[in-house]
TORDO-955878 format. One record per residue (C-alpha): residue in one letter; x, y negated, z. Coordinates in steps of 0.05 Angstrom, whole numbers, always signed. Last residue first. Example, Ala and Ser with C-alpha at 12.3 -4.5 7.8 and 13.67 -1.06 7.14 Angstrom:
BEGIN
<code=S xx=+273 yy=+21 zz=+143>;
<code=A xx=+246 yy=+90 zz=+156>;
! end
This chain:
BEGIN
<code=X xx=+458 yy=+358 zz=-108>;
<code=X xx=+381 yy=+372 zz=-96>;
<code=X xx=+336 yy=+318 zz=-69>;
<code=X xx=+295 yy=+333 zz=-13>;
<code=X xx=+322 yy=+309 zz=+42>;
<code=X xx=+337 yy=+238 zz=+8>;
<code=X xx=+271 yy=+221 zz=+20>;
<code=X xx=+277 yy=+213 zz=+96>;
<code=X xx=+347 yy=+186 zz=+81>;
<code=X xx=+320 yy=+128 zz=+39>;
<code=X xx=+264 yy=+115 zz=+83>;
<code=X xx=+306 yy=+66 zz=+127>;
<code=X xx=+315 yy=+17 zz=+81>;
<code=X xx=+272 yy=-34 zz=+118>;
<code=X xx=+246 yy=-110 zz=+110>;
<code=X xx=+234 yy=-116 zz=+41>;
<code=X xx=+304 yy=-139 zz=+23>;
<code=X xx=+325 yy=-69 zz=+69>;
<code=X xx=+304 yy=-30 zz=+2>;
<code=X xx=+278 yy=+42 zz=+16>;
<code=X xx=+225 yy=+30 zz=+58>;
<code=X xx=+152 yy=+29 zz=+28>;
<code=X xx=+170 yy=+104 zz=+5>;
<code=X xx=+176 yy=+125 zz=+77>;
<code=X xx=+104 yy=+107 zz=+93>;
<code=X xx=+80 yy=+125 zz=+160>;
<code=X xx=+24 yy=+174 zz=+168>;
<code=X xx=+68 yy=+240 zz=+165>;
<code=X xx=+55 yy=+313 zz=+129>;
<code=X xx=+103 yy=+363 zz=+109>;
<code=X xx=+97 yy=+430 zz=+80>;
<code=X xx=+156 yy=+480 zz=+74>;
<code=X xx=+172 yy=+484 zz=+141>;
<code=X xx=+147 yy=+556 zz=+148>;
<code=X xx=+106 yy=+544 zz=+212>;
<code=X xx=+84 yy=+479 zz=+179>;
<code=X xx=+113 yy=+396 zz=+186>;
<code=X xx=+82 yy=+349 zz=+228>;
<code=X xx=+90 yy=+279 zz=+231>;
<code=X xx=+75 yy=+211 zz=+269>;
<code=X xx=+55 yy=+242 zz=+333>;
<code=X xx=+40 yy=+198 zz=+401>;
<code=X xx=+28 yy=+259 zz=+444>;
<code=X xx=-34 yy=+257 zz=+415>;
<code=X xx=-50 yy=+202 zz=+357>;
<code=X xx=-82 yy=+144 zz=+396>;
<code=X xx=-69 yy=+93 zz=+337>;
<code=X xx=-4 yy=+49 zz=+356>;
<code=X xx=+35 yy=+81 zz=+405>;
<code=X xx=+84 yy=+58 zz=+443>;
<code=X xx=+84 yy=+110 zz=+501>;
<code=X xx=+148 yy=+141 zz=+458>;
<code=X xx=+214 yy=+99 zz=+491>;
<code=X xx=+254 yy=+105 zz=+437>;
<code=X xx=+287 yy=+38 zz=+444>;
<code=X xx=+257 yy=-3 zz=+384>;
<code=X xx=+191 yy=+25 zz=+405>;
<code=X xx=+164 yy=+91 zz=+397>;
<code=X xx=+116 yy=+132 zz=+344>;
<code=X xx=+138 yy=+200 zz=+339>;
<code=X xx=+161 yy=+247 zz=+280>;
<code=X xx=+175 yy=+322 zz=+262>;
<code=X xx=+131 yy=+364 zz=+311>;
<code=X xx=+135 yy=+430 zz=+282>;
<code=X xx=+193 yy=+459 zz=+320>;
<code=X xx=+159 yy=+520 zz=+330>;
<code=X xx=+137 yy=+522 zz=+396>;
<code=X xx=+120 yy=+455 zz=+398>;
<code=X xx=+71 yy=+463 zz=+347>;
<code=X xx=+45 yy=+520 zz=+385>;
<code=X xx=+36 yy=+481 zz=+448>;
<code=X xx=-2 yy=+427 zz=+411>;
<code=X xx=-46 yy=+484 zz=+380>;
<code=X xx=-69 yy=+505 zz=+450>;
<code=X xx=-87 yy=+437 zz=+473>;
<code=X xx=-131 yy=+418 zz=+417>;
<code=X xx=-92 yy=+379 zz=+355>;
<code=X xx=-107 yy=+304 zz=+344>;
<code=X xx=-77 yy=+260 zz=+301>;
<code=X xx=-101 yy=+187 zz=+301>;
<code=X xx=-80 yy=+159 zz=+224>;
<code=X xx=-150 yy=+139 zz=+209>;
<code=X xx=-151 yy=+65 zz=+192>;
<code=X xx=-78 yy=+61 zz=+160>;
<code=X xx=-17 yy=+23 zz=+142>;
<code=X xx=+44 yy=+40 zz=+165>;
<code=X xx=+111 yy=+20 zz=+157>;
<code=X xx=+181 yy=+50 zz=+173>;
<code=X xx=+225 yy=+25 zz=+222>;
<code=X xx=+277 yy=+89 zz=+239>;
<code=X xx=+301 yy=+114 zz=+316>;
<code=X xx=+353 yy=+172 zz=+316>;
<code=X xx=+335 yy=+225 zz=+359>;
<code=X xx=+351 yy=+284 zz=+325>;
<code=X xx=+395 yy=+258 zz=+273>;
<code=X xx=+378 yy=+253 zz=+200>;
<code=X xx=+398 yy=+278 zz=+137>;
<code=X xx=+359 yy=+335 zz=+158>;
<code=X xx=+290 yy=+301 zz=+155>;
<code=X xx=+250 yy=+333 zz=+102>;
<code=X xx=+299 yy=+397 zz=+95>;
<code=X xx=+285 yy=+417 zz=+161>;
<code=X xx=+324 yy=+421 zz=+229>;
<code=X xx=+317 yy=+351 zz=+233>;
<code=X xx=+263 yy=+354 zz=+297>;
<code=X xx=+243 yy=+305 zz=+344>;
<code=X xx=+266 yy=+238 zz=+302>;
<code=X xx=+230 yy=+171 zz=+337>;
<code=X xx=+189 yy=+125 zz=+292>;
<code=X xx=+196 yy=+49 zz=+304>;
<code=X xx=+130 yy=+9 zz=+271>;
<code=X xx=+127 yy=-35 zz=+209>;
<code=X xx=+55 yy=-62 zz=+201>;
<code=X xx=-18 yy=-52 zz=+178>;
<code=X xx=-67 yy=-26 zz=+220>;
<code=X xx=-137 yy=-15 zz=+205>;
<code=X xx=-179 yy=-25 zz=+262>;
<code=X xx=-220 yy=+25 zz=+311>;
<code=X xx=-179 yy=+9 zz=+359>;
<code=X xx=-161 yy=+85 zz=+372>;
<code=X xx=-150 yy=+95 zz=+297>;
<code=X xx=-197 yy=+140 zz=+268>;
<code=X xx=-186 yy=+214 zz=+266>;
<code=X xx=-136 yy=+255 zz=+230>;
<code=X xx=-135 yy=+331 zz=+243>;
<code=X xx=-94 yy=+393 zz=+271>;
<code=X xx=-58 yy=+442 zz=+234>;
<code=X xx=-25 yy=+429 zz=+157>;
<code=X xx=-46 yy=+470 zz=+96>;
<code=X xx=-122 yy=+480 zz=+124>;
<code=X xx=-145 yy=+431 zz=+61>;
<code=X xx=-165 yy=+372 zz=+101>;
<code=X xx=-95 yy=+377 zz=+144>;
<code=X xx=-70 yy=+369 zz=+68>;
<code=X xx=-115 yy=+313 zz=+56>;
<code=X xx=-100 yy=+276 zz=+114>;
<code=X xx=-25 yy=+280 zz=+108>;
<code=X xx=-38 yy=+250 zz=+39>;
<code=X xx=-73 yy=+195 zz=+70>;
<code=X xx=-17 yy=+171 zz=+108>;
<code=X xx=+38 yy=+216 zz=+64>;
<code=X xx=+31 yy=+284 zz=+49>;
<code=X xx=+102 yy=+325 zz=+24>;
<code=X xx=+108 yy=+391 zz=-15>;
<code=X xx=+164 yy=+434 zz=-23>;
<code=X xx=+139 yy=+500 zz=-51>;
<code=X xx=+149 yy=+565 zz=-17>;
<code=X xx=+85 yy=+612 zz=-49>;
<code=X xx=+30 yy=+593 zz=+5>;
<code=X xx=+53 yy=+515 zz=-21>;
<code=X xx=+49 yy=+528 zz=-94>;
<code=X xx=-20 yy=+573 zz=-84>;
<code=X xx=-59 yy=+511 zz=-39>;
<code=X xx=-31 yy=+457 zz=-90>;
<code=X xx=-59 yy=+501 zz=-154>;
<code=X xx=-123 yy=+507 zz=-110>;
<code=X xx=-123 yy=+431 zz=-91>;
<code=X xx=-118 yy=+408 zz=-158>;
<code=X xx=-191 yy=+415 zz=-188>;
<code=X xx=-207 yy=+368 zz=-130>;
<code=X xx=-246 yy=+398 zz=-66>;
<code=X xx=-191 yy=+378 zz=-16>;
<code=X xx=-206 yy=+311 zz=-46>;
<code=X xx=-278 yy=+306 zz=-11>;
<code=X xx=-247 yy=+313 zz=+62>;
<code=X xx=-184 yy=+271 zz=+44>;
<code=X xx=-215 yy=+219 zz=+94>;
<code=X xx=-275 yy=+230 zz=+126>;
<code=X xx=-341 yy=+215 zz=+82>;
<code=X xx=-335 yy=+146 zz=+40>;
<code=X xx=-252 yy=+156 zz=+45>;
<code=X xx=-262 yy=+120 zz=-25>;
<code=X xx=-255 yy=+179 zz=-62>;
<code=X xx=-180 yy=+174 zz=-35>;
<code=X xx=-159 yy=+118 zz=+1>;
<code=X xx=-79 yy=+112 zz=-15>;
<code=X xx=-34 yy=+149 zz=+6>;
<code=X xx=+7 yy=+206 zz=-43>;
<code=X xx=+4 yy=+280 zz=-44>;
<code=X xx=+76 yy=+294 zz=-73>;
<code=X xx=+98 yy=+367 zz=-97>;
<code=X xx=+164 yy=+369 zz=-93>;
<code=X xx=+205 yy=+422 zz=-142>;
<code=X xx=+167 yy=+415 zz=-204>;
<code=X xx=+189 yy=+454 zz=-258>;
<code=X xx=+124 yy=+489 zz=-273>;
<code=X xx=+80 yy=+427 zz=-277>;
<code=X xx=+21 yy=+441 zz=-227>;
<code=X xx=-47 yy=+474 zz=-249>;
<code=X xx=-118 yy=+469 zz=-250>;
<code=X xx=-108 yy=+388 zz=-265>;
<code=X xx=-173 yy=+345 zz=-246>;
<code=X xx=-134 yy=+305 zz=-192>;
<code=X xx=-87 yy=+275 zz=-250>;
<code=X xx=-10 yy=+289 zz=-239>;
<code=X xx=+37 yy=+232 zz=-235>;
<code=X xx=+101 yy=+256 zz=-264>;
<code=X xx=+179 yy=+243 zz=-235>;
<code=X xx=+243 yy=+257 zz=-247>;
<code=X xx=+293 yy=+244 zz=-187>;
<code=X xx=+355 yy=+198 zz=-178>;
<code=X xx=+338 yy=+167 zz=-115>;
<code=X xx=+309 yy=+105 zz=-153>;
<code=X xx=+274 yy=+154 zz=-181>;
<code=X xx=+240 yy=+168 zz=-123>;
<code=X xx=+220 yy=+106 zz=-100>;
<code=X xx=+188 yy=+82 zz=-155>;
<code=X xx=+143 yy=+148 zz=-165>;
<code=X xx=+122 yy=+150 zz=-92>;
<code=X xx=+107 yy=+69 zz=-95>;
<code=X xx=+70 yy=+90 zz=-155>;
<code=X xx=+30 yy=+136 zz=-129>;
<code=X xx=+17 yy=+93 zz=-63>;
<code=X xx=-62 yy=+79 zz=-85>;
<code=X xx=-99 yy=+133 zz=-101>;
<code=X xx=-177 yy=+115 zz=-101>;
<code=X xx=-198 yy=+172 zz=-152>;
<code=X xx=-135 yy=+220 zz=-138>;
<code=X xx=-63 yy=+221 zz=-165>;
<code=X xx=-23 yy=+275 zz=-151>;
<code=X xx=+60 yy=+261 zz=-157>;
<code=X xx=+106 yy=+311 zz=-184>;
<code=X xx=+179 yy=+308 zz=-159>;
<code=X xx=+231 yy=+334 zz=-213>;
<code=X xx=+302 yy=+345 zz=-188>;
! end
């Protein structure tokens, strides 16, 4: 399996991306924001956190204008796997390739932890060697990770089994919720459930020595046998 990485100005998680999935067993290649197109054997595309440009105007609003983002916009409208973490997520909401938005964090802090995340729905390739249910520790670490989504579009998401991801406590009980994201939402996914998008960081937990291996599954979905 090859997984393809982008890499913008202010990129940070790239190579936590890249470490952690070939430790899985995949190929990787970190792709340069100024690319026009994306390796032709790729089979994830990866939109990695980090702070790109510098978040200076909204975050992921000036890197939905990279070289990239066309070539990213045509692999996903054509089927392709492709997966936004923290402020990855925010660029693809940026782009129109995921509903809703990211604002700041209700405490207007950055936050920077482990937190419990609560499966909705594993009836997708991202989380389907999970349980619905099942309760994973996974850290985050972000100043805008509130999502928001009007009233109408929350239904929708709903509708479709596009609400992935929670934030709960240890027990599953949801009101635990670290940054005001509505209906305390940790990741989305598209109508066509090719296009994923959470604020945690399931490439900072695959090795329980750093605290959690509970990312390892998550990832795991989309590796081919």
């Amino acid at each position: 399996m090859k997984v393809t990485i982008l890499q913008f100005p202010g990129t940070n998680c790239e190579y936590d991306a890249q470490y952690a999935f070939e430790k899985l067993g995949a190929k990787t290649e970190i792709l340069w924001h100024k690319s026009e197109s994306i390796p032709s054997d790729t089979d994830l595309l990866v939109v990695a956190g980090g702070f790109s440009y510098g978040d200076y105007l909204r975050s992921g609003a000036i890197a939905k204008f990279s070289p990239v983002m066309k070539a990213v916009t045509a692999f996903a409208n054509s089927g392709g796997k492709v997966l936004g973490i923290c402020n990855g997520f925010q660029v693809l909401t940026e782009a129109g390739l995921l509903p809703g938005a990211l604002k700041r964090n209700e405490s207007l802090h950055f936050i920077s932890k482990y937190h419990h995340l609560k499966v909705i729905n594993n009836d997708n390739i991202f989380l389907e060697k999970l349980n619905s249910d099942d309760i994973v520790n996974i850290p985050i670490a972000h100043h805008d990770g509130n999502y928001y989504i009007d009233e109408s579009g929350l239904k929708e998401l709903y509708a479709n089994n596009q609400v992935l991801l929670k934030y709960c406590d240890a027990s599953g009980d949801d009101k635990k919720n670290p940054n005001g994201s509505i209906d305390s939402i940790a990741g989305i996914c598209n109508k066509e459930k090719n296009v994923f998008g959470l604020m945690p960081h399931p490439e900072r937990a695959i090795e329980s020595l750093l605290g959690s291996d509970d990312g390892v599954k998550m990832l795991q979905g989309f590796l081919k046998a």
